[in-house]
C-alpha positions as a Markdown table, in Angstrom:
| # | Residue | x | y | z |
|---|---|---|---|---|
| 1 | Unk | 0.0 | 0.0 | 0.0 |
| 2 | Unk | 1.4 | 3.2 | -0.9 |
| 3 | Unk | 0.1 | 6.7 | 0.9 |
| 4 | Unk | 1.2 | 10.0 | -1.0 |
| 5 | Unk | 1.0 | 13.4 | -0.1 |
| 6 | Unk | -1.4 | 15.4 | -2.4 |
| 7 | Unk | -0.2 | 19.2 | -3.1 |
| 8 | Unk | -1.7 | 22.6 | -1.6 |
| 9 | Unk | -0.6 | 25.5 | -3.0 |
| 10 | Unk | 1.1 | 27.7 | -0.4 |
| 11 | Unk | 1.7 | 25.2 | 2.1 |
| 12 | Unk | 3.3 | 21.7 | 0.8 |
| 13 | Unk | 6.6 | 23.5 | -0.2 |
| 14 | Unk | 10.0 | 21.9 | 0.3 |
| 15 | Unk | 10.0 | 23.5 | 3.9 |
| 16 | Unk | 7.0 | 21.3 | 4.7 |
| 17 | Unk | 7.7 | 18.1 | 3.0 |
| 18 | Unk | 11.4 | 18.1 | 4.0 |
| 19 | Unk | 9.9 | 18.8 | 7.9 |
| 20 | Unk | 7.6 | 16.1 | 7.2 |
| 21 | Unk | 9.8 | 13.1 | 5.2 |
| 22 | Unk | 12.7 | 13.6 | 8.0 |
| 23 | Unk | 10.6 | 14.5 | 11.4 |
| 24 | Unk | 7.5 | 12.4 | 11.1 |
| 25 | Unk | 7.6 | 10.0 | 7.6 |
| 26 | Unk | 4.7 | 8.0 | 6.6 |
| 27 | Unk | 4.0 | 8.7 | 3.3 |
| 28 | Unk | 6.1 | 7.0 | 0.4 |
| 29 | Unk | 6.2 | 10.3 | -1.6 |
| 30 | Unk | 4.9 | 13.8 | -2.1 |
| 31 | Unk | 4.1 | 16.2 | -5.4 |
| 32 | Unk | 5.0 | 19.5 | -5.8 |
| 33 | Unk | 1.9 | 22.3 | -5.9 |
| 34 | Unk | 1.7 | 22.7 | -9.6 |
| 35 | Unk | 3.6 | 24.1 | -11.7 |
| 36 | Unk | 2.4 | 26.4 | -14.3 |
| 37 | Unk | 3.3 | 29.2 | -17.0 |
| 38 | Unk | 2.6 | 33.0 | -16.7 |
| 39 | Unk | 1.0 | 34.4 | -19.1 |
| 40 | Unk | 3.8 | 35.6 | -20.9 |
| 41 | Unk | 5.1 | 32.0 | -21.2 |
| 42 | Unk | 7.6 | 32.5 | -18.3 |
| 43 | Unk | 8.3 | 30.2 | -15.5 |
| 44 | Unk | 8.3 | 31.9 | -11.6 |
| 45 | Unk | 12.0 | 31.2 | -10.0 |
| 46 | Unk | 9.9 | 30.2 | -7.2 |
| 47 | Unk | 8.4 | 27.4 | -9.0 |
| 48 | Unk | 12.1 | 26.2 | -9.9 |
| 49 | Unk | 13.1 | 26.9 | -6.6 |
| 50 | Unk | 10.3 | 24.2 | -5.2 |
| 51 | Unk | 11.1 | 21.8 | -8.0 |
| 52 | Unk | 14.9 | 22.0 | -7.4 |
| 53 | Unk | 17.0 | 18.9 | -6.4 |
| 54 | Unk | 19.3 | 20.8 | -4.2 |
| 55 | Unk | 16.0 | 22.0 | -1.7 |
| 56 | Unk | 14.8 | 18.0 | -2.0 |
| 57 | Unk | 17.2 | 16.0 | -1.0 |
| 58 | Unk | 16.2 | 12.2 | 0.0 |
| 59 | Unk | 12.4 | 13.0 | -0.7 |
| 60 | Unk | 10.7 | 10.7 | -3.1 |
| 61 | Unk | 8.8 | 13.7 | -5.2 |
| 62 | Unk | 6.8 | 13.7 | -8.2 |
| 63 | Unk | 6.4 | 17.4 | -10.1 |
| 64 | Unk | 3.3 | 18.2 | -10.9 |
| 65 | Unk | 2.3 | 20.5 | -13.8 |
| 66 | Unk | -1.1 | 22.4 | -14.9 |
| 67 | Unk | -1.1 | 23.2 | -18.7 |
| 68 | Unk | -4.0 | 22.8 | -21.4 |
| 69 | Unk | -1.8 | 22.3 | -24.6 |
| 70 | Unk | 1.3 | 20.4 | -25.5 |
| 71 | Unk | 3.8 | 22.7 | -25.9 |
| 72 | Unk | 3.7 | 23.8 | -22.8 |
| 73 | Unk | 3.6 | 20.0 | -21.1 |
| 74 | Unk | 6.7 | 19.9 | -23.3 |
| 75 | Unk | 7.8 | 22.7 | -21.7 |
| 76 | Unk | 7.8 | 21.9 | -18.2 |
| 77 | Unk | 8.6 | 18.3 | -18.7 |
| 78 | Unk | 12.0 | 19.8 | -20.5 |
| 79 | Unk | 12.8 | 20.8 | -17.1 |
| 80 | Unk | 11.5 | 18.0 | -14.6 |
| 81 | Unk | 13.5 | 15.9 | -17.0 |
| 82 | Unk | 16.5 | 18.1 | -16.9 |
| 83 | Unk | 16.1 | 18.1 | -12.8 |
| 84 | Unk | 16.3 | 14.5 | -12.7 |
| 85 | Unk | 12.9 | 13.2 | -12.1 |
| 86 | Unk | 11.2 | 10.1 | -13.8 |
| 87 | Unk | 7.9 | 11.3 | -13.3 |
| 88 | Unk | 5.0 | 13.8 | -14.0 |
| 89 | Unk | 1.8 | 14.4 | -12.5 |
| 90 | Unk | -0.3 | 16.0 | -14.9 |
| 91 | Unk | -3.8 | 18.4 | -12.9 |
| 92 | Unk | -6.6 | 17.5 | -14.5 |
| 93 | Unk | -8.3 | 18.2 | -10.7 |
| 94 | Unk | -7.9 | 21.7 | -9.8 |
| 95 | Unk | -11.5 | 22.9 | -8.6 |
| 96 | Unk | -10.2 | 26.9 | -8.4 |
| 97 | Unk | -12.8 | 29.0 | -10.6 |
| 98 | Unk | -9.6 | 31.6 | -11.8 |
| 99 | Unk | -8.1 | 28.4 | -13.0 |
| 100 | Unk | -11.1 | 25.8 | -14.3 |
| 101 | Unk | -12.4 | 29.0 | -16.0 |
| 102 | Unk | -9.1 | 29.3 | -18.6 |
| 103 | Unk | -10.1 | 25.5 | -19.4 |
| 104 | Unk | -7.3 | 23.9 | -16.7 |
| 105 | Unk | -7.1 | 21.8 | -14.2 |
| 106 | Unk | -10.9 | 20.3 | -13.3 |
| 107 | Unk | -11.7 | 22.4 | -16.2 |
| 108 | Unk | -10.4 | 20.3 | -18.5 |
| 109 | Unk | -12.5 | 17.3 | -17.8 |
| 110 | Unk | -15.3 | 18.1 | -20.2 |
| 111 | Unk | -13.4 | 17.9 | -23.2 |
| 112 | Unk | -11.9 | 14.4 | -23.4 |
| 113 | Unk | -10.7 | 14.3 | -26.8 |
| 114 | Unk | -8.2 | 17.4 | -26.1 |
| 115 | Unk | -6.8 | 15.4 | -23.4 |
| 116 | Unk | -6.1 | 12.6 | -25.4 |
| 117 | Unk | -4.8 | 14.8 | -28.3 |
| 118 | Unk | -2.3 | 16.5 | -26.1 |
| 119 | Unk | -1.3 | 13.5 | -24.7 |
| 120 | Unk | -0.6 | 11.8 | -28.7 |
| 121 | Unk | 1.2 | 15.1 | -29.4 |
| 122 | Unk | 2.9 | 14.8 | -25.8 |
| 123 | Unk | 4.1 | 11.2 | -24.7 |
| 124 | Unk | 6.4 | 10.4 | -27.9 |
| 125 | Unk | 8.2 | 13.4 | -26.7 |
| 126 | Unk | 9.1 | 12.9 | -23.5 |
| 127 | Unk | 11.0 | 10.4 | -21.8 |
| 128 | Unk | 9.4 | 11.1 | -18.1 |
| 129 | Unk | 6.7 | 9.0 | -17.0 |
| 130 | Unk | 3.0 | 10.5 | -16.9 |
| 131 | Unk | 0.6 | 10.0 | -14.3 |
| 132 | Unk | -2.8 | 12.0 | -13.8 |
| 133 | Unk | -5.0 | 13.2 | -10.9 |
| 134 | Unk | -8.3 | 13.9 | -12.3 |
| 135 | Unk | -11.6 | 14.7 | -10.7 |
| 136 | Unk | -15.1 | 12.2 | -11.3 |
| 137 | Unk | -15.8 | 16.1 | -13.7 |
| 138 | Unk | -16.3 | 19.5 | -14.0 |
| 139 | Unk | -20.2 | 19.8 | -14.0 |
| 140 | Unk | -21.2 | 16.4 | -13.7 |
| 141 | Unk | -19.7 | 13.4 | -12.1 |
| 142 | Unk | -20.0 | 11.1 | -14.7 |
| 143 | Unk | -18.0 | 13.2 | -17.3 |
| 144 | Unk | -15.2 | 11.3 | -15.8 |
| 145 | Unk | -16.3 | 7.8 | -17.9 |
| 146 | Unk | -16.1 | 9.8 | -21.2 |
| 147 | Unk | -12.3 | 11.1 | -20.0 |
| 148 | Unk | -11.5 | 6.9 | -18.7 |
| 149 | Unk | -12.7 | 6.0 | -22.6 |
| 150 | Unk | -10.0 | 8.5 | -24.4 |
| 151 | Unk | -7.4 | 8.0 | -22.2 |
| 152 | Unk | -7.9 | 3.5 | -22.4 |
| 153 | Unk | -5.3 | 3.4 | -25.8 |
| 154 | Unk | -2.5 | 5.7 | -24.0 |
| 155 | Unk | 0.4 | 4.5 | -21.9 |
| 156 | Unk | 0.0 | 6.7 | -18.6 |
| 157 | Unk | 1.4 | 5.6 | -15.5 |
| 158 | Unk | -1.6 | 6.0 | -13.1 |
| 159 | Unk | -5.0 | 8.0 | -12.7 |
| 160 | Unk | -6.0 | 9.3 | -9.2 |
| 161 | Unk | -9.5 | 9.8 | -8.8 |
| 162 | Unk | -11.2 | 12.4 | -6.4 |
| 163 | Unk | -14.3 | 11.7 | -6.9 |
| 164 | Unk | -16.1 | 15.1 | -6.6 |
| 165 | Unk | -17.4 | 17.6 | -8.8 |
| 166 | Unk | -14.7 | 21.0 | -9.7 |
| 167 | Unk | -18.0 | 22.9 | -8.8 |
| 168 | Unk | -18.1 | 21.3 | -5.7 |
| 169 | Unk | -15.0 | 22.3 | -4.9 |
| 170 | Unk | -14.1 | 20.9 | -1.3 |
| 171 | Unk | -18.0 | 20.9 | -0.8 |
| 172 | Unk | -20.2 | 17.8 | 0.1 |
| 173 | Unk | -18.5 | 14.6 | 0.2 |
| 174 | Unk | -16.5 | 12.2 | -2.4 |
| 175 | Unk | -18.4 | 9.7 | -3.5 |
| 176 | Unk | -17.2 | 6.5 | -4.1 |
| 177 | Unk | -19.5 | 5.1 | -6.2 |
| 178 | Unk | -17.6 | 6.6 | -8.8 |
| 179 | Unk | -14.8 | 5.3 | -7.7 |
| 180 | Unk | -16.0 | 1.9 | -7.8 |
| 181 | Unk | -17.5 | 2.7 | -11.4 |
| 182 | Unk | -14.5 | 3.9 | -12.5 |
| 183 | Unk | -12.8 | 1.0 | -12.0 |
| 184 | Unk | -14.9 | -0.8 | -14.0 |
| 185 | Unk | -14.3 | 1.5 | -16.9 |
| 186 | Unk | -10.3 | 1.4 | -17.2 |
| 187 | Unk | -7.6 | -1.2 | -17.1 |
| 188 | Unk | -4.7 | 1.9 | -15.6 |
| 189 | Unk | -4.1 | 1.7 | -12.3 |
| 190 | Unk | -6.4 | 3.8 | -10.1 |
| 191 | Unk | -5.8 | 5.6 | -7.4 |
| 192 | Unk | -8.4 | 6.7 | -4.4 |
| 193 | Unk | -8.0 | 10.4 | -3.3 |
| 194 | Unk | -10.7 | 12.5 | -1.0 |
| 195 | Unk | -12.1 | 12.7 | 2.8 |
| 196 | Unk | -9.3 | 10.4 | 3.9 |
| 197 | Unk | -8.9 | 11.8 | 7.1 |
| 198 | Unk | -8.6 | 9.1 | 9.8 |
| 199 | Unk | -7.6 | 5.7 | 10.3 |
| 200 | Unk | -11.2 | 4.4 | 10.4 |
| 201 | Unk | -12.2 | 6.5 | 7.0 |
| 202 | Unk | -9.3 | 4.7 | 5.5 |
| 203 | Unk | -9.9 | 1.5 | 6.5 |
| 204 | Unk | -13.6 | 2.0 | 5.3 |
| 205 | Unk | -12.2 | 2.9 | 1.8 |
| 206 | Unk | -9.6 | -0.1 | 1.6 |
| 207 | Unk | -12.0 | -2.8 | 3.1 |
| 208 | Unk | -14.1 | -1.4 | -0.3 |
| 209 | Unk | -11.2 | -1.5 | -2.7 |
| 210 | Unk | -8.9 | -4.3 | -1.4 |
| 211 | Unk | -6.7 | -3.9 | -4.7 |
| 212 | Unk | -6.3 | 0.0 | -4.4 |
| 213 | Unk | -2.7 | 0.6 | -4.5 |
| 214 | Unk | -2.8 | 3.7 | -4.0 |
| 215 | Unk | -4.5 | 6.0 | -1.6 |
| 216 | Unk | -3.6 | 10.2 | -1.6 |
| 217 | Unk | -4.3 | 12.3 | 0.9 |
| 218 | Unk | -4.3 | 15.9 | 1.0 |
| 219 | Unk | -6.0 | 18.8 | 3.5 |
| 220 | Unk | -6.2 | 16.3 | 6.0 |
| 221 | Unk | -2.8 | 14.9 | 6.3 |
| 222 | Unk | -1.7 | 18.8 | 6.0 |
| 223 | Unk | -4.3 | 18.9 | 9.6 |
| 224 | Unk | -2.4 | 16.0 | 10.9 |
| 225 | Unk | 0.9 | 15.1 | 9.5 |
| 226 | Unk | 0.9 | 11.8 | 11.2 |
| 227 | Unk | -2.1 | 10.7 | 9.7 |
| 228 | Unk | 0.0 | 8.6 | 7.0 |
| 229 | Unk | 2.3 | 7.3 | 9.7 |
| 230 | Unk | -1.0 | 6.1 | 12.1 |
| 231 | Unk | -2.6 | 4.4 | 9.0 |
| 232 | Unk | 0.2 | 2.3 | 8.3 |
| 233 | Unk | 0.7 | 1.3 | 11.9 |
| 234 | Unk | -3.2 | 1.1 | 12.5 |
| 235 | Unk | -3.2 | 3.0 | 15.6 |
| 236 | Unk | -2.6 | 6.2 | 16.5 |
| 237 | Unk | 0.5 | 7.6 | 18.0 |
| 238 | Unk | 1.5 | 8.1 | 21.7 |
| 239 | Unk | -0.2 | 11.7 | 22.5 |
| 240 | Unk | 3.1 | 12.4 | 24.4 |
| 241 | Unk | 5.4 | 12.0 | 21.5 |
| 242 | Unk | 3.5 | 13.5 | 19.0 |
| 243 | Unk | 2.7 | 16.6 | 21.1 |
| 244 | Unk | 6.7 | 16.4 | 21.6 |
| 245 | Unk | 7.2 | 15.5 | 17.5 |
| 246 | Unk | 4.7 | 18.3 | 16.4 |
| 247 | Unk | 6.1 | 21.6 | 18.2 |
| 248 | Unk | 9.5 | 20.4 | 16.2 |
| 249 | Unk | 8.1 | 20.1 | 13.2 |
| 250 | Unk | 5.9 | 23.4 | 13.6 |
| 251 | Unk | 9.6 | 25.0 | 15.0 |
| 252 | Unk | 11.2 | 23.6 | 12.1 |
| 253 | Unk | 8.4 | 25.2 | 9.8 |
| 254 | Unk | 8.6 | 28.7 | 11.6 |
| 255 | Unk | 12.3 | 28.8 | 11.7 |
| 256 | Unk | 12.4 | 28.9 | 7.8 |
| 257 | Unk | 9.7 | 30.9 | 7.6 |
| 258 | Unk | 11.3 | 33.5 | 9.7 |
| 259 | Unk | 14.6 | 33.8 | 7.7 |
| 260 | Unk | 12.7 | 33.8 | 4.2 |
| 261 | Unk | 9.5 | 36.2 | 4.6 |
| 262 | Unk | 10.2 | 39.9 | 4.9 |
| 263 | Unk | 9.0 | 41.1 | 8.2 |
| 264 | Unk | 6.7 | 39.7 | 11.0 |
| 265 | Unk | 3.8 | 40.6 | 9.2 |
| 266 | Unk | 4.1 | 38.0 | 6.3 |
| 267 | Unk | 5.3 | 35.6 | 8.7 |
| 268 | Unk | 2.1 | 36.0 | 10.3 |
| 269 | Unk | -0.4 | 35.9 | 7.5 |
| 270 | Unk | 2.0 | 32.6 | 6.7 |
| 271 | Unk | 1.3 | 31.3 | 9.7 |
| 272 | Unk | -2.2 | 31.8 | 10.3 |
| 273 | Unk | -2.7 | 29.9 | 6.7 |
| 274 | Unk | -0.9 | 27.0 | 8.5 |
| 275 | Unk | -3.4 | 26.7 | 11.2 |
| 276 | Unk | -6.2 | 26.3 | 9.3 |
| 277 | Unk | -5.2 | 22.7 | 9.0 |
| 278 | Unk | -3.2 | 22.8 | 12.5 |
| 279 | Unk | -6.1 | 23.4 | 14.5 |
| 280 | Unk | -7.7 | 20.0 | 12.9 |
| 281 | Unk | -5.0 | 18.1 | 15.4 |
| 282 | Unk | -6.5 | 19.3 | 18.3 |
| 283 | Unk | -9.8 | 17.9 | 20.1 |
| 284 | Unk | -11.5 | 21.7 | 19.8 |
| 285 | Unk | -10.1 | 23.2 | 16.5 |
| 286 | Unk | -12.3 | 26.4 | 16.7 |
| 287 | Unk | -11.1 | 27.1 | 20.3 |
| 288 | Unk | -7.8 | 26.6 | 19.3 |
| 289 | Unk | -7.8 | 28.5 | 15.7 |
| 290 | Unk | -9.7 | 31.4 | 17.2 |
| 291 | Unk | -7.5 | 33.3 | 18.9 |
| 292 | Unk | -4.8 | 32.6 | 16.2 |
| 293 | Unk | -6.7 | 33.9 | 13.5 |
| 294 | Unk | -7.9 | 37.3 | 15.5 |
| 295 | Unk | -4.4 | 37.4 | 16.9 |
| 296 | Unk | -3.7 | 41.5 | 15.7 |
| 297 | Unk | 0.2 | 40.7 | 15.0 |
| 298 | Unk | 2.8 | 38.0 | 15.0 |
| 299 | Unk | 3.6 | 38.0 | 18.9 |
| 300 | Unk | 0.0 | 37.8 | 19.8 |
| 301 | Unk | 0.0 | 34.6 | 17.6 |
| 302 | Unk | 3.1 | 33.1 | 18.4 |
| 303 | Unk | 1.4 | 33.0 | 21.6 |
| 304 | Unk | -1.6 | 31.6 | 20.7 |
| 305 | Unk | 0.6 | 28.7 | 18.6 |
| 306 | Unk | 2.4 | 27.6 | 21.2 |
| 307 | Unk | -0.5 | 27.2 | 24.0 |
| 308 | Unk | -2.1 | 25.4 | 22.2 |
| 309 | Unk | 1.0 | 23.3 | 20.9 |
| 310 | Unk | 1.7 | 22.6 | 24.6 |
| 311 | Unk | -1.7 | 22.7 | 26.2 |
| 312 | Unk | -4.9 | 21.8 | 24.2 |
| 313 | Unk | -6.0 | 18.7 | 23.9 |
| 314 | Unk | -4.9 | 16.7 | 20.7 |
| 315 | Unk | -8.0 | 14.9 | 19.0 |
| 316 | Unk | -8.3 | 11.3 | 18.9 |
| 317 | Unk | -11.0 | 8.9 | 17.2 |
């Protein structure tokens, strides 16, 4: 069974997975928030920066890209290649309106046969591996069976399917019903991704789909970083050690933080973002998020961090 670590923009950086892969482990490898072109066909350093060998050291990571057209898959797998990988993930699941609405991400779904034309134009010229994550659709959730059809005659690696809607965007629940459809409807390899967010909702899933090899997790494992690590073992961990584990991972996090961001004022915005998912380790996550999220500047929610770091009860099923 393999566990991944799905990308969030703005908080799965190197900083994080490093922290993660070397503090805490448990999942067998991580992708990169995607990477994409600016409008001016320009690639941001801090993209490359992410992507870079030197800042991922020891981490099994697969880039992921969001593009719409060949030339620009090309592109970016020009410099994955060049970096070292073996492997793309192309985002065919992005829900984000600014981005489904230019026809990427989930908002590529509906059109099937452009998927499978850039991949014709694509694969023969590129050495790298290709693997997808992919929504059930855009509008509907069965739009996903017509994508399955195209994408039958083409050698890519794996498909990971969370099954929800791009209008739905984090909304509602995945349903796996179209996961279990889905696997009727394709001889790749399928992967499970969405509401995975305890040991019991996993072993729900895999006593469902025995022969999923699979399973990615994303928001949630970003709430609890040992969720991978308490799946594999079946149990959850000590709550001493992980309350011990935890402030040095969230030390480890802050410390970079504070030598890269300009001023305590980004470093709190930062921060706050981070406790969004935090909060979710912790028995009361609105108590605890609160007073971090009013906090009026960064001592006030340095403060409020480390209370509840070292005081609050952590959550358990």
């Amino acid at each position: 069974m393999k566990i991944s670590l799905a990308p969030l923009q703005g908080l799965t950086e190197f900083p994080f997975r490093n922290a993660m892969h070397e503090l805490i482990g448990g999942p067998d490898q991580y992708y990169t928030p995607f990477l994409r072109l600016e409008n001016d066909g320009t690639l941001k350093n801090k993209y490359l920066k992410d992507l870079h060998p030197d800042y991922n050291k020891d981490v099994p990571l697969i880039p992921q890209i969001l593009v719409n057209n060949s030339t620009d898959f090309l592109f970016l797998a020009k410099i994955i290649e060049d970096f070292g990988y073996s492997e793309l993930n192309w985002n065919l699941g992005c829900p984000f309106p600014m981005v489904a609405k230019r026809k990427l991400g989930s908002g590529l779904i509906p059109y099937p046969q452009e998927i499978k034309q850039l991949l014709e134009n694509a694969l023969p010229k590129t050495r790298l591996q290709v693997s997808i994550k992919i929504r059930a659709g855009y509008l509907e959730p069965d739009e996903i069976f017509s994508v399955l059809e195209a994408l039958e005659p083409l050698p890519v690696k794996e498909i990971v399917l969370h099954p929800r809607i791009g209008k739905q965007m984090y909304h509602g629940t995945a349903d796996a019903t179209i996961y279990e459809e889905a696997l009727k409807k394709t001889s790749h390899i399928l992967g499970y991704n969405g509401d995975i967010d305890s040991i019991a909702s996993h072993q729900a899933l895999y006593s469902r789909f025995p022969d999923c090899r699979h399973w990615m997790i994303g928001r949630a494992m970003v709430g609890n970083p040992f969720l991978a690590a308490e799946i594999k073992a079946n149990q959850l961990m000590d709550t001493g050690k992980k309350r011990k584990l935890f402030e040095v991972f969230h030390e480890t996090l802050l410390t970079h933080y504070r030598k890269v961001l300009e001023g305590d004022g980004h470093l709190h915005t930062k921060m706050i973002h981070f406790w969004e998912y935090f909060a979710n380790l912790f028995e009361d996550s609105h108590k605890v998020y609160k007073p971090i999220k009013k906090s009026k500047n960064f001592n006030a929610c340095h403060a409020a961090m480390y209370y509840a770091i070292r005081n609050e009860p952590l959550k358990s099923e």
